[in-house]
C-alpha positions as CSV (number, residue, x, y, z in Angstrom):
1,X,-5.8,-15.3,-5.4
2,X,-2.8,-12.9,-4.4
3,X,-3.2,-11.5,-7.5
4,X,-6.3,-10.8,-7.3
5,X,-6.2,-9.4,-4.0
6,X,-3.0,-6.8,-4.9
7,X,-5.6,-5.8,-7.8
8,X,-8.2,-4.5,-5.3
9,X,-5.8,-2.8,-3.2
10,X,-4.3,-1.0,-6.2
11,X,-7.9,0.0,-7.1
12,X,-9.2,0.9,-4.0
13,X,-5.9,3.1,-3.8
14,X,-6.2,4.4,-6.6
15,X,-10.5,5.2,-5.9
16,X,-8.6,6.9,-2.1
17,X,-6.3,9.3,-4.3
18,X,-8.9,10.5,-7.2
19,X,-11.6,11.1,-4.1
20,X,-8.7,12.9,-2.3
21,X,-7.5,15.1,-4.7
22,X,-11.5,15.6,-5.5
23,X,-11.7,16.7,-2.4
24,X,-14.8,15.2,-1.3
25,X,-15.5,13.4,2.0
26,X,-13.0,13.3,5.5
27,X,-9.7,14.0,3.9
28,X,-8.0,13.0,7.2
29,X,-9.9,9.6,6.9
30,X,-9.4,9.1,3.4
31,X,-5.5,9.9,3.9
32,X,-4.9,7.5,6.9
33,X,-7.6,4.4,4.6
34,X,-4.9,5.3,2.0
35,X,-2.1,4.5,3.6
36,X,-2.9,1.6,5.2
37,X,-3.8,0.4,2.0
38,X,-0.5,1.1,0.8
39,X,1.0,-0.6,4.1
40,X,-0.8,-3.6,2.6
41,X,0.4,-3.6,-0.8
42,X,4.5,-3.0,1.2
43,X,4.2,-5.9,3.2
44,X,2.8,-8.4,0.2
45,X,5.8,-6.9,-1.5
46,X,8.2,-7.3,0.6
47,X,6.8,-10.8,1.3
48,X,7.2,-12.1,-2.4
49,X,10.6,-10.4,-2.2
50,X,11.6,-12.2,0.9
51,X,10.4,-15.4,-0.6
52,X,11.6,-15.2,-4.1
53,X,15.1,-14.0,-3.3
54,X,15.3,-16.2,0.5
55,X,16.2,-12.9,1.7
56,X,14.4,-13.0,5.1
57,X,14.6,-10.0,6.8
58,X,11.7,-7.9,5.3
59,X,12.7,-3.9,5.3
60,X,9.7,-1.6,5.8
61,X,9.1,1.8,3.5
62,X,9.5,4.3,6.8
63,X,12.9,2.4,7.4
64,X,14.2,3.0,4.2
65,X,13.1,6.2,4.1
66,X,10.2,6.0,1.9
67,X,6.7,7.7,3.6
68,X,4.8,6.0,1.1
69,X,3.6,4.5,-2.9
């Protein structure tokens, strides 16, 4: 089911950039639905990483610099 669920975000993602770059619709909304997409896909990251390596204190992208997928 995590799988699956990564899968959607990484297609609605990718659906967010093509329409961006396409230019159609509210850009600014498009950008901020984008990026709290890719906040998503960050934080299930992190999570596996934290739980496969029992490295518990999950690092953000904005605090290591990173403004984004």
């Amino acid at each position: 089911m995590i799988l699956y669920q990564l899968a959607k975000w990484m297609e609605e993602r990718d659906l967010l950039q093509r329409t961006i770059r396409q230019g159609e619709g509210d850009t600014r909304l498009l950008l901020q639905q984008k990026e709290q997409v890719e906040a998503q896909l960050l934080a299930q990251a992190n999570i596996w990483l934290a739980a496969s390596t029992g490295f518990h204190e999950i690092i953000s992208g904005e605090e290591r610099g990173q403004s984004g997928l």
